[in-house]
N, C-alpha and C positions, 0 to 999 in steps of 0.2 A: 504494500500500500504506500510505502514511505516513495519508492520507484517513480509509481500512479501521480505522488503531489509533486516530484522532482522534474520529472516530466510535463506536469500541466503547468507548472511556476515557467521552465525553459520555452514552454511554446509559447507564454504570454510574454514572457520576456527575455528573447533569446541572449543579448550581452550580458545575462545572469552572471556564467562563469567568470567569463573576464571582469569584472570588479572585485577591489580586494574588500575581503570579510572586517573589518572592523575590529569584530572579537576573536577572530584568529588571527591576529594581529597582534594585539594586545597580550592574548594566550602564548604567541608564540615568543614575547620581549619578556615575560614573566620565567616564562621555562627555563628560557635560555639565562637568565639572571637568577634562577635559584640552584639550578645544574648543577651540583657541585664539582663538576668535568668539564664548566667550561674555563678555558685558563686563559683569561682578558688580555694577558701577557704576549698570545700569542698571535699573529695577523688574522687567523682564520676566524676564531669566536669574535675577536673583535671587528672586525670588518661585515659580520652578519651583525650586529648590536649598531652600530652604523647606518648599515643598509636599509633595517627596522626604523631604526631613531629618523631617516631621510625618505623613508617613503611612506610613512604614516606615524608624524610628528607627535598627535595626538596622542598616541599610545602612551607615550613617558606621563601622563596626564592620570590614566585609567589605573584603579585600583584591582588588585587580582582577586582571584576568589574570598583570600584568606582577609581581604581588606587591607593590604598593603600595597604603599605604590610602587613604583618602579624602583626610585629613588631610597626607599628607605629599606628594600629588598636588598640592596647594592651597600648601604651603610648598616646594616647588618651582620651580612656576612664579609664585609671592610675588604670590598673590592679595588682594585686599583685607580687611582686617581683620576684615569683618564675615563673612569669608566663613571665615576660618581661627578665627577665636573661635568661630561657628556650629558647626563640625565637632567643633573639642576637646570643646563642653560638647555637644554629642551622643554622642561616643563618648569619655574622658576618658584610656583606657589608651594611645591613640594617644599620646601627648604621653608614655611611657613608652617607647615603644617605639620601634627605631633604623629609622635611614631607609634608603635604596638605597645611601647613602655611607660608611654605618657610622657616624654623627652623630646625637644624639638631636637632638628638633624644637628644644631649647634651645641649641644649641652653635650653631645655623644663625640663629639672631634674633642671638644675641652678636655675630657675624659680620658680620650685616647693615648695610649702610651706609645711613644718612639719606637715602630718597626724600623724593620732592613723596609719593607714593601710605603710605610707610613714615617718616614722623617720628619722629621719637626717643619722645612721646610712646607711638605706638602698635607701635613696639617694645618700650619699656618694659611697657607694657601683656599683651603678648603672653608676655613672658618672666617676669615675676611669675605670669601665668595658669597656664603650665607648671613653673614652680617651685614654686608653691603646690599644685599636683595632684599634686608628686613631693618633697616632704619625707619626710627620713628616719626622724622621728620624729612620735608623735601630737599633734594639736592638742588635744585632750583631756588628755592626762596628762603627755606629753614621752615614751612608751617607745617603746622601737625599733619603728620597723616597714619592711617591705618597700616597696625603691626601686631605682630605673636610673641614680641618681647625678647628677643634674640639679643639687639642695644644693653636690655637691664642685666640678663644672664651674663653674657661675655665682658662686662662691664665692672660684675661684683666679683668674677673668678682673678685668680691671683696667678692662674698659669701662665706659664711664658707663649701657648696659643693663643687664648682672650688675648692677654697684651698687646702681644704684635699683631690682632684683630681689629683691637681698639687703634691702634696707631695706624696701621695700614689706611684707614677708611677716614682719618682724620685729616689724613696727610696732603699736602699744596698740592693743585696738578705740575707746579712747576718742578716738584720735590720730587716726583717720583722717578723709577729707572725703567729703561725700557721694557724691563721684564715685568712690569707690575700692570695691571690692569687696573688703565687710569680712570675707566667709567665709576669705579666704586673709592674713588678717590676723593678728597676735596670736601668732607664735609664739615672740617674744623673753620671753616667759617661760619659755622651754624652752632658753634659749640655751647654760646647760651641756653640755646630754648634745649639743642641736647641734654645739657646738664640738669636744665629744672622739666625733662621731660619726666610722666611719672610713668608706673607699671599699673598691672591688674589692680593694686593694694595701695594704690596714691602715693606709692614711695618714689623719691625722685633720684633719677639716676644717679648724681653725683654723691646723694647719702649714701645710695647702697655699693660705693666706688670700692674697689680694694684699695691696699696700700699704692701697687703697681700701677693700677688703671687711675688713680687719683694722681699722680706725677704726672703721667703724659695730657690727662686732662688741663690741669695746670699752668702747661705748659702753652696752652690755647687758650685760657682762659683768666690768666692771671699775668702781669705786667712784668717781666723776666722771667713768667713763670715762678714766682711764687709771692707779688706781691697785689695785694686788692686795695686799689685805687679809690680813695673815699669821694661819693659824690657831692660837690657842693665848688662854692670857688675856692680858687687858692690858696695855701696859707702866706705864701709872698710871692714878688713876681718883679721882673727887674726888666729892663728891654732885652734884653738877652737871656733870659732865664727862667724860670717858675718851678716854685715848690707847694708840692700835695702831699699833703696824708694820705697814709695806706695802712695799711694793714702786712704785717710777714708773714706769711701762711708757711712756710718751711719748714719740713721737718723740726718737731721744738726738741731742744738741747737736753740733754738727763745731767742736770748738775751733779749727781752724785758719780757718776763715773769721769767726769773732771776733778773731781774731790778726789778721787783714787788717782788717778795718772799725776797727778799734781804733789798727792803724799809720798818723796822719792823714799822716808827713813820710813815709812809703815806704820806710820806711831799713833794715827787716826786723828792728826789736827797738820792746819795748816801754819808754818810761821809767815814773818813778813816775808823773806825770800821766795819761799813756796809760791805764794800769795803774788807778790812781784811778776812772777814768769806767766802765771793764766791772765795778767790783770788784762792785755791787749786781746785778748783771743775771746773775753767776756764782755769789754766792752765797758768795763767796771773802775772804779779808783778804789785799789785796795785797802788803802784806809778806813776805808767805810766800814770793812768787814767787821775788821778790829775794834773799830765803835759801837758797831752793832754788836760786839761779841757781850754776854752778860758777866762772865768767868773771867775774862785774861785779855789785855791790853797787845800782847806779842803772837799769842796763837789763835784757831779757831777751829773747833770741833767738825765733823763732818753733819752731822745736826744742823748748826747752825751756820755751816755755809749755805747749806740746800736752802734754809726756812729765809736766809736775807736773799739769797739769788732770788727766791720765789716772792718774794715779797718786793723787791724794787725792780727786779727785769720782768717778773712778768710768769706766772703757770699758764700761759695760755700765746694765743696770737701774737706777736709785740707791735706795737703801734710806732710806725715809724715817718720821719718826711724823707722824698726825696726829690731831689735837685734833678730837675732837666735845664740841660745847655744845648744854645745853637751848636755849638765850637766847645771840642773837648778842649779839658781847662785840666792844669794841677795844680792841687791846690786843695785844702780843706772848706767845710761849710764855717759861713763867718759868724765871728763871734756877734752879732748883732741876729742872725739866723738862730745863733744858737740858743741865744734867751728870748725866743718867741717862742721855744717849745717848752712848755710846763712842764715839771716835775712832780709827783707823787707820790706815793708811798706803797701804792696798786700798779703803777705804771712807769715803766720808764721810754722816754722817746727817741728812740735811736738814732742819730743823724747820721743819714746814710745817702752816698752820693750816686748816682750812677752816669755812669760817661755812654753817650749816646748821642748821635744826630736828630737833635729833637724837631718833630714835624714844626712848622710855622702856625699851625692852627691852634696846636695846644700852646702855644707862646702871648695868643691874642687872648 
């Protein structure tokens, strides 16, 4: 009977045979991707995965029976790179969308350890490809747009993939090298609305930064990279010059392991000598210590170095000004600069210079 309907479908529509089947199509990009015989490495399976991929695109799209797609079939069983790049940029949504385990394709390259077949290169490769296809915002203008959160995942990991994910896709188009694929390039111009972009949970990417991914963000986002520019006007400003408050966001200092490199005899206090050699490196007049010390006019406990560091430099941010110049200058900030910045007892104000070609507009 089956014959009878094969036969009456061909007489009403004889080009039947000749069009390709759709779903043996799909069936047949499936098979060939879970086969554990086929070896991607070799011209032959790879050149039918090709020929699949180029005469019925859509396939890389269709999920198989088991509800997997092409793509997360391939990063499953951690096919070769040519063969998972191949699939992404055929079908692109894949790389949004979660896998058998509940893990987008990105969380699973983070994951991944350094094969001989999977180098850190082509991990890294793979995870910029997928972070670059799932940015939260536009490459065009920086406005929000629709994502699966690949940005806040690759963002709050601390591996050396995210990293060089996070950096890759942040990076100039001018910055890059031949070898880099510059379309997923270039969005560190957008790195505001990136950073206060949020996830599922309203948390905003720059909170949920690791250590790692917080420096290179920083780096984009902060005035040499590590310091935040207070808004408002100036605090002085000269034809040639102007100084602003900021903020230091770098790395903050552990006074107590300066309290150790600095105790040469072991003895757990510091004398004036001691004292003398960090004074430059702290930013400090050693004197002070010594007056603040409660016990002894000559030494100072490791105690009470930490509790006076933390008490006039600062446990936190340090507030600092700094000097933009047309025309680098040497030369210290002047004492007339230096008693406009207040002193406290919570606060101390770094004067800190920085030598640069300052633009003409921040001058006016």
């Amino acid at each position: 009977r089956s014959e009878e309907v094969k036969k009456a479908l061909l007489d009403a529509y004889p080009c039947a045979e000749e069009v390709e089947n759709p779903f043996e199509t799909t069936h047949q990009l499936h098979k060939l991707l879970e086969n554990e015989q086929s070896e991607f490495d070799h011209h032959e399976d790879f050149d039918d995965l090709i020929e699949i991929n180029n005469k019925y695109p859509e396939a890389a799209g269709k999920r198989g029976r088991d509800g997997r797609l092409p793509l997360h079939i391939a990063i499953d069983r951690i096919l070769p790179v040519n063969v998972t790049s191949g699939l992404l940029f055929a079908y692109p949504q894949a790389g949004k969308e979660k896998m058998e385990d509940g893990r987008l394709p990105i969380e699973v390259f983070d994951d991944q350890k350094v094969t001989d077949d999977w180098p850190q290169e082509y991990l890294t490769q793979m995870a910029k490809l997928l972070l670059g296809n799932d940015m939260p915002v536009s490459i065009e203008d920086g406005t929000p747009k629709e994502h699966s959160g690949s940005w806040h995942i690759c963002i709050s990991s601390s591996t050396e993939t995210a990293t060089s994910a996070v950096r890759g896709v942040l990076l100039e188009f001018e910055n890059i090298s031949d070898d880099d694929s510059d379309d997923l390039c270039g969005f560190g111009k957008h790195i505001h609305a990136l950073a206060d972009a949020r996830d599922a949970q309203g948390r905003t990417a720059l909170g949920l930064a690791s250590k790692e991914s917080r420096e290179v963000i920083h780096k984009y986002l902060l005035f040499c990279g590590r310091y935040k520019l207070q808004i408002g006007p100036p605090e002085y400003r000269t034809a040639t010059s102007v100084v602003l408050r900021a903020q230091d966001l770098a790395e903050q200092v552990d006074y107590g392991v300066i309290f150790d490199k600095a105790d040469d005899n072991g003895n757990g206090k510091l004398d004036r000598k001691e004292l003398n050699a960090i004074a430059v490196s702290i930013g400090f007049d050693p004197g002070m210590f010594l007056k603040g010390s409660e016990k002894s006019d000559e030494s100072i406990s490791k105690g009470e170095f930490v509790s006076i560091c933390k008490r006039h430099l600062g446990d936190g941010p340090r507030e600092v000004v700094i000097k933009l110049m047309q025309k680098r200058f040497n030369g210290s900030v002047s004492a007339m600069l230096a008693r406009k910045i207040p002193f406290t007892q919570s606060t101390w104000y770094q004067r800190s210079q920085m030598y640069h070609q300052t633009p003409k507009s921040l001058m006016q």
